[in-house]
C-alpha positions as CSV (number, residue, x, y, z in Angstrom):
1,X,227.8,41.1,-34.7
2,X,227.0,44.0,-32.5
3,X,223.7,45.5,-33.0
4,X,221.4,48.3,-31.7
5,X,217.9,46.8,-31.2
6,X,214.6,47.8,-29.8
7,X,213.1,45.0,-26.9
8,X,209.8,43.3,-26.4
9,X,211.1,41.0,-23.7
10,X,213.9,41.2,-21.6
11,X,216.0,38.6,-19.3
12,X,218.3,39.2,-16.7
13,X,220.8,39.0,-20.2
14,X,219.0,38.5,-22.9
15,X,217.2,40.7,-24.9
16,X,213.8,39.8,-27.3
17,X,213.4,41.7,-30.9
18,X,211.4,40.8,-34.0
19,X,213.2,39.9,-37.3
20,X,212.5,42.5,-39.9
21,X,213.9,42.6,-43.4
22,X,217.0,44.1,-42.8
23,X,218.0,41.2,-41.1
24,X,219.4,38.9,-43.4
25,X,222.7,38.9,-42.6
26,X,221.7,37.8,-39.0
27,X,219.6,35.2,-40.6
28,X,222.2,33.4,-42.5
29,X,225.1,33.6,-39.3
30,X,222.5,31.7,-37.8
31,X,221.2,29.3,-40.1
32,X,224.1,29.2,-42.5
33,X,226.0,27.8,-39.3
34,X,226.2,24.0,-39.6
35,X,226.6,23.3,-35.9
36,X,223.2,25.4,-35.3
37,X,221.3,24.1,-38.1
38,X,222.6,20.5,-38.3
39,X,219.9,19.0,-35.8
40,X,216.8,21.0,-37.9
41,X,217.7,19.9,-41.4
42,X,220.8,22.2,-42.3
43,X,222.8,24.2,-42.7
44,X,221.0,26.4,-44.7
45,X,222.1,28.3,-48.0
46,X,221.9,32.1,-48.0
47,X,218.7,31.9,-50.2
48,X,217.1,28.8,-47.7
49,X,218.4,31.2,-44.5
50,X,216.0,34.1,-46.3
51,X,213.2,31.9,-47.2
52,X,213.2,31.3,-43.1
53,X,213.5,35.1,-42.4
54,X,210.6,35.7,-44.8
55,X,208.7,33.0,-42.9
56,X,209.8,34.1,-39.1
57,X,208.2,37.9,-40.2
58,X,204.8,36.5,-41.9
59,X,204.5,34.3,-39.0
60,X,204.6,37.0,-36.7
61,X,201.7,39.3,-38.6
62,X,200.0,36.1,-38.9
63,X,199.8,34.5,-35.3
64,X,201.8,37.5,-33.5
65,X,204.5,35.1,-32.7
66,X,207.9,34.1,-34.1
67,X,211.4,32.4,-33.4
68,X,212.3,36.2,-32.3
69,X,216.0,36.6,-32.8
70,X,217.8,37.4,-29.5
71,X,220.5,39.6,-28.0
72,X,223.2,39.9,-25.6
73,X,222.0,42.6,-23.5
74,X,225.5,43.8,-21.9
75,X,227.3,43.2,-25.7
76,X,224.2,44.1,-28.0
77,X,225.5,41.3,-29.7
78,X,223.4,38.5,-31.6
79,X,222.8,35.6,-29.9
80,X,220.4,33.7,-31.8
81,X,216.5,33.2,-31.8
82,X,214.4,31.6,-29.2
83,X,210.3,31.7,-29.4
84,X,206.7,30.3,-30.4
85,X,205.0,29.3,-33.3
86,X,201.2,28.0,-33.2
87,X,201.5,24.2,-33.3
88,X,197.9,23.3,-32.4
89,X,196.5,27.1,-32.8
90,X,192.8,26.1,-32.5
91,X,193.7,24.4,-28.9
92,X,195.8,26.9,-27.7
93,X,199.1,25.0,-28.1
94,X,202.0,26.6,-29.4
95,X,205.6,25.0,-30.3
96,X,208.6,26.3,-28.5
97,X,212.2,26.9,-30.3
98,X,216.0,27.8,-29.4
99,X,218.3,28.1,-31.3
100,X,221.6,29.8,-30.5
101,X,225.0,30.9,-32.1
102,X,227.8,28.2,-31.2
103,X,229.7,31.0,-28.9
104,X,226.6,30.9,-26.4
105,X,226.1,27.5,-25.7
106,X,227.1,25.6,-22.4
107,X,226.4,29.7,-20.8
108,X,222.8,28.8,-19.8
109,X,221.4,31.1,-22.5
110,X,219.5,28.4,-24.2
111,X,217.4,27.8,-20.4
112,X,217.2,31.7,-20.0
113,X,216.0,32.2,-23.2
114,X,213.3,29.1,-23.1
115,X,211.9,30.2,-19.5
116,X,211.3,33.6,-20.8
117,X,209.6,32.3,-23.8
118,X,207.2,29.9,-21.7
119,X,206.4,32.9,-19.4
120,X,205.0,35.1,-22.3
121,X,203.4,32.1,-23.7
122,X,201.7,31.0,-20.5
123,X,201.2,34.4,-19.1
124,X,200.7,36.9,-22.6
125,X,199.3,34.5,-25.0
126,X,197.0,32.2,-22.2
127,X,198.7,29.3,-24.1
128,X,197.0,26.0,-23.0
129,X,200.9,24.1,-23.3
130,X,203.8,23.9,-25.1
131,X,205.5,21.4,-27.3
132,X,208.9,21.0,-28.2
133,X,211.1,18.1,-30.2
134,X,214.7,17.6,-31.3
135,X,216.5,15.7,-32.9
136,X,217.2,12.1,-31.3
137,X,220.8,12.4,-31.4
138,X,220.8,16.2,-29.6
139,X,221.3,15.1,-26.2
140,X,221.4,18.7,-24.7
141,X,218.2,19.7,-26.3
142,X,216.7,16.7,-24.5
143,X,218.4,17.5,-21.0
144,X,217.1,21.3,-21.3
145,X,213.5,20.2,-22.2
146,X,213.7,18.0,-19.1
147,X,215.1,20.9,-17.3
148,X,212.2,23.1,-18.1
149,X,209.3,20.5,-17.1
150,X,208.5,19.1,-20.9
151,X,207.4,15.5,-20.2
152,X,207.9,12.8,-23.4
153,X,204.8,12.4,-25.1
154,X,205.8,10.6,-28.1
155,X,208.1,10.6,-31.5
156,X,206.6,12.9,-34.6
157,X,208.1,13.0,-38.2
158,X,210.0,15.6,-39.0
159,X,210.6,16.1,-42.7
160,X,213.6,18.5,-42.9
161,X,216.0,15.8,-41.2
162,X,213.4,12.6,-42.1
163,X,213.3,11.3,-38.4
164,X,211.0,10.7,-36.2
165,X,211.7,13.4,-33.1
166,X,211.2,12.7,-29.6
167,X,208.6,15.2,-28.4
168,X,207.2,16.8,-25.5
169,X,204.9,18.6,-24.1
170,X,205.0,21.5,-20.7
171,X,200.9,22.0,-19.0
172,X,200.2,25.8,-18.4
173,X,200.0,25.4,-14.2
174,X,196.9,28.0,-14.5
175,X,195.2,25.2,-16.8
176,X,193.6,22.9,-14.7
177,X,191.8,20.0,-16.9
178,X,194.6,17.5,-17.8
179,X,194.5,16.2,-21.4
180,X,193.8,12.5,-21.6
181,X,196.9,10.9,-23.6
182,X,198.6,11.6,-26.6
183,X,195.6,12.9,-28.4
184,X,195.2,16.4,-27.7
185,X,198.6,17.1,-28.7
């Protein structure tokens, strides 16, 4: 779906919006897709894909950060959504997302996207780290993680698929005390 957007954040071809209401027909391609959605609990109905919209915009008046959704800059074309959410808000620790239309993957969209989405949350937000989980059966989100610098930390429950997720955590390199164990995640 081509679309005319404005942009907070831009990549080399990527291009970072903010959901607004308008946007539910973005939200359930995306959500609705059971090859996206199968490794977060889905896929989603069109009324579930809303209730996620609804909560991607309040999340952004409330902490000023969201799962943005994200652009092909050359096609203006939906690509999916990649972003933050506060995870440990009081410490400074916010959890990072991707999560991209089936027609992007294996195109390095999913690293493009995450590196721009650490930068603003290292460099805009003074984040202290960032976590991230998956699924234990979604090998690629593991190797991307790995990619980007997250280091295992340990499994958490996740209730939407009932699993406990391998998780990880990436240091801000301007942060210089270390956190002792798994504790201050």
């Amino acid at each position: 779906m081509s679309c005319v957007r404005s942009y907070f954040l831009k990549t080399e071809r990527l291009g970072f919006s903010e959901w607004n209401e308008s946007d539910s027909s973005l939200a359930e391609m995306l959500w609705g897709d059971s090859k996206v959605s199968f490794f977060i609990g889905g896929p989603f109905t069109a009324e579930e894909a809303s209730w996620r919209l609804r909560r991607e915009i309040e999340m952004r008046i409330a902490h000023k950060v969201q799962y943005w959704p994200v652009f092909l800059l050359q096609e203006n074309k939906f690509a999916g959504c990649a972003g933050l959410r506060p995870y440990k808000n009081d410490e400074r620790v916010f959890e990072m997302g991707v999560h991209l239309l089936p027609g992007c993957w294996g195109q390095g969209f999913g690293q493009e996207a995450a590196r721009a989405v650490i930068k603003f949350g290292f460099e805009r937000l003074g984040a202290k780290s960032l976590f991230a989980g998956h699924h234990p059966a979604n090998v690629a989100s593991r190797r991307l993680l790995e990619r980007l610098g997250f280091r295992f930390t340990h499994e958490e429950f996740y209730a939407p698929t009932g699993l406990n997720h391998p998780s990880y955590r990436l240091m801000n390199p301007g942060v210089t005390t270390a956190p002792q164990g798994d504790a201050d995640l």
